[in-house]
N, C-alpha and C positions, 0 to 999 in steps of 0.2 A: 908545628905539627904535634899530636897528640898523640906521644906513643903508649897509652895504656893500652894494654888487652880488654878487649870484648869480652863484656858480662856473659857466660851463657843462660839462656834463659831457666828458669828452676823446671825441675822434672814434675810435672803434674798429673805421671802414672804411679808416683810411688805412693802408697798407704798411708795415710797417719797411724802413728804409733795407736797403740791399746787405751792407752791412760786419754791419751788426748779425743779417742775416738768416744770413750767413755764421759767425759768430763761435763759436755751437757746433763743424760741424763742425773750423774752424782751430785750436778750443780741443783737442778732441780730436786732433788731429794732432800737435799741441805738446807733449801730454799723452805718445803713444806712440812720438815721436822722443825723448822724452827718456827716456824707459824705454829702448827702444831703444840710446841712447847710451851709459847708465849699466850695461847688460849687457854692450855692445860693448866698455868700459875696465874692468870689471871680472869675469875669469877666473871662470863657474860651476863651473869642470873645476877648479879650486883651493878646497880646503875652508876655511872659516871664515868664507866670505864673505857665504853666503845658510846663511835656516835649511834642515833638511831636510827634505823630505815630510813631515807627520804620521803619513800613512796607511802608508808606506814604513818611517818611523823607529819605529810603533808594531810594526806585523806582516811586511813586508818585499813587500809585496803594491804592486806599481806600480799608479797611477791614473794617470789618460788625460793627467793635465798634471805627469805626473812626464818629466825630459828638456826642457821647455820652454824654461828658461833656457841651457840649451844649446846649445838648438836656436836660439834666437835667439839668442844669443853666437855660432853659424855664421854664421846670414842678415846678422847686422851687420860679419861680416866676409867676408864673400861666398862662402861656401862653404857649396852649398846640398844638396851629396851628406852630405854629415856632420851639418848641420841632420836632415836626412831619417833619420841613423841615431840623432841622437836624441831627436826626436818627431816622426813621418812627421804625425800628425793635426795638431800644431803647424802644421809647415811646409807644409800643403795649405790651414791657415787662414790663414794672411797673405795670400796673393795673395787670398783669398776678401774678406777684409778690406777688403786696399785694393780692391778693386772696389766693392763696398757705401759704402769712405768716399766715392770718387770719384762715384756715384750720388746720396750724399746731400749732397756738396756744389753736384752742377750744379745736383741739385733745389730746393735752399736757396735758390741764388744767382739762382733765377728765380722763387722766391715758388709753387715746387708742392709738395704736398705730399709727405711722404717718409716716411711709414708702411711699413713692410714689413709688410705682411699675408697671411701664410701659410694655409694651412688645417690644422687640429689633426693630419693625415698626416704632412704635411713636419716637425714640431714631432717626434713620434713616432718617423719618421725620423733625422731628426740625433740624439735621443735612442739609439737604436738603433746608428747606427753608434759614439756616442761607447764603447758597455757592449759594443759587441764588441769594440774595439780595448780597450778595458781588459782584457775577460778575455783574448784571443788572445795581447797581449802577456806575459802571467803565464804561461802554460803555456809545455811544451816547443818544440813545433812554433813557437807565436810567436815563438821569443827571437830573432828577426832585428826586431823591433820593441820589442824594449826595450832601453833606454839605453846 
């Protein structure tokens, strides 16, 4: 016979600590300061560095995150007029960004929830705006929004 004691099961009303509840979003901050950094020391405007577009190096056809590295090669170096000329949709999402991290880190850091629950419209929408600025920027009238 088996005289161990019975494991009791782990309590799964108690909280996770602060640090641990935080540690996603810090993970991910960590994650795009370092991207961030590694764009800012290394020249996208200098060829050999990054591959090139697929969709660009196949057909010559800009998509919505062609300029990106650019454009943050701008923001990491504070120049946020040249960001804008070369991915305006880029450089509208960072500040977008960090508001959302900054959201989901107070939310973390006091144990509420932090789902962002949109309705399939707003989904629709960002969809929509991303397939306009792709095709606007490929035609004539667009080329103040390509690279």
């Amino acid at each position: 016979m088996d005289d161990a004691l019975p494991v009791p099961a782990p309590d799964r009303s108690a909280r996770p600590s602060t640090a641990r509840r935080l540690l996603p979003p810090l993970v991910t901050l960590a994650g795009v300061a370092a991207a961030f950094t590694y764009v800012g020391l290394v020249d996208p405007n200098e060829t050999g560095h990054y591959p090139v577009c697929p969709l660009y190096g196949l057909t010559g056809v800009l998509c919505f995150g062609c300029g990106g590295l650019r454009s943050a090669h701008a923001v990491a170096h504070g120049d946020w007029i040249a960001a804008l000329g070369d991915n305006a949709l880029a450089t509208v999402g960072y500040p977008v960004f960090a508001v959302l991290w900054v959201v989901w880190a107070v939310r973390a850091g006091k144990a509420l929830p932090v789902a962002i629950n949109l309705r399939p419209v707003w989904w629709w929408a960002l969809g929509g705006v991303i397939l306009a600025f792709s095709v606007v920027r490929n035609v004539p009238f667009g080329s103040w929004l390509a690279p």
